[in-house]
C-alpha positions, 0 to 999 in steps of 0.5 A: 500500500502507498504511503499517503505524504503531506507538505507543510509550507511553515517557519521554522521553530528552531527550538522544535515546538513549533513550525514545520518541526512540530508538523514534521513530528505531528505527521509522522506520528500521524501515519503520512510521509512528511515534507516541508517548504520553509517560509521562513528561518526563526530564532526562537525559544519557549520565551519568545522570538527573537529574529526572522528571516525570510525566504526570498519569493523564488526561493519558496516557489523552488521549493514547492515545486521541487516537491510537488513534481517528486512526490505529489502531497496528500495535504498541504498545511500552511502555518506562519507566512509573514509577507504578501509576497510569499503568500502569493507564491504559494497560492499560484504554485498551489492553483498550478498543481491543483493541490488538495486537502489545503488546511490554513492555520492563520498564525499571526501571533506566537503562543508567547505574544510575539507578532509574526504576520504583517498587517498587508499580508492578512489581506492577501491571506484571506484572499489568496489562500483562504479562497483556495483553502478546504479548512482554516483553523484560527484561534479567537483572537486570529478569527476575531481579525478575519470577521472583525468580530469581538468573539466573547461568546458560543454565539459569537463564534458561531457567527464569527465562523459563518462569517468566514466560512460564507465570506472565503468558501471554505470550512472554519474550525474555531478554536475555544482554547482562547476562551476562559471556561472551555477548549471547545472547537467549533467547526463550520463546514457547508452551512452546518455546524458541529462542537468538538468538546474539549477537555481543559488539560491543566499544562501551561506547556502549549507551544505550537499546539495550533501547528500541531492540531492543523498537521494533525487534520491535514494528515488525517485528510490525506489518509482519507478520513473526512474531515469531521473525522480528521478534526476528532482524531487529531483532537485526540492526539493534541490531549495525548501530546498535552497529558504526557506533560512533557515540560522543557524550557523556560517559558510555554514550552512544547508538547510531547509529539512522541508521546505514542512512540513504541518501536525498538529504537525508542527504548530507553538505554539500561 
């Protein structure tokens, strides 16, 4: 049987949180073969970012095409893309390939409250990549931005979720994690909605939780499962990655990808 491949196009997160590391560990743990085009190198830690350095537009589109002419993904997962420019490229070079099961994770703030997207390039993303996307996964502050809703309620984020589902023609999955009394996520796909509950795990460590949920759906996507399913199953996988409590670093730090990891090469030394 044919392994089933999936390409983020994300940042890199070099202390490993986040970014295409986080997807790159997600989709391998999710069952697809794992492939990444970088937007974009970043110094980065569980406190905070501290540079970003951009890939030139030709140099992304070098990349992108370099993979889809090799090995056709399953699923592409857009994180962190910072400029217009690059969103451009990696619609056309998308568009090109008729590239399938597109899951945008509209990263604009870093979990430790660093800005990584400029103001133009939130309009070129809704655009371009929001018009071409089968799934975006903002959190309440990124939907907030994308409907120019104040989100305070269950109510408010169903409507701030039509809103942006009707207004780009693709599914919204709104993420409550941002909300004080709950982790509930509200999908919103062809006119019907459906709440995921969630359960609050009490771990401070959620760096690059967003990267890791969206990997997590794409991979899904890319094995066949609908997308109700893809979003249940990586709902699931996101609370094992949080209740094995793995605690690194000085700020928010990451999640235990691994936490289901079992083969001979795991093993602890004697």
């Amino acid at each position: 049987m044919k392994m089933k491949t999936a390409l983020t196009i994300a940042g890199s997160d070099c202390s490993g949180g986040a970014g295409i590391q986080a997807d790159i560990k997600t989709m391998t743990m999710n069952g697809v073969y794992a492939m990444s085009a970088v937007t974009a190198l970043t110094a980065q830690n569980t406190t905070g970012v501290r540079a970003i350095q951009e890939a030139t537009p030709d140099f992304l589109k070098q990349q992108i095409d370099a993979v889809f002419e090799d090995i056709f993904p399953d699923s592409v997962k857009i994180g962190m893309v910072s400029s217009r420019e690059l969103i451009c490229v990696i619609a056309d070079r998308l568009k090109y390939y008729k590239a399938k099961n597109i899951v945008v994770d509209p990263v604009m703030v870093a979990t430790s409250g660093s800005h990584l997207m400029k103001t133009e390039a939130i309009k070129t993303l809704t655009d371009e990549l929001l018009a071409i996307a089968t799934l975006v996964t903002p959190n309440i502050p990124e939907a907030e931005v994308l409907s120019e809703f104040s989100i305070e309620t269950k109510e408010d984020m169903y409507s701030a979720a039509k809103f942006i589902s009707d207004t780009y023609g693709c599914s919204v999955l709104l993420k409550g994690g941002h909300s004080i009394n709950d982790a509930n996520d509200l999908l919103y796909s062809n006119g019907k909605m459906l709440w995921f509950e969630g359960k609050r795990i009490d771990n401070p460590n959620t760096h690059g939780t967003g990267c890791t949920l969206s990997s997590a759906i794409a991979s899904n996507l890319a094995k066949g499962f609908t997308l109700e399913e893809s979003v249940k199953r990586a709902k699931e996988y996101i609370s094992g990655a949080l209740s094995a409590m793995l605690d690194l670093g000085q700020g928010s730090g990451p999640m235990k990808h691994n936490f289901d990891l079992q083969g001979e090469y795991e093993k602890e030394a004697e």
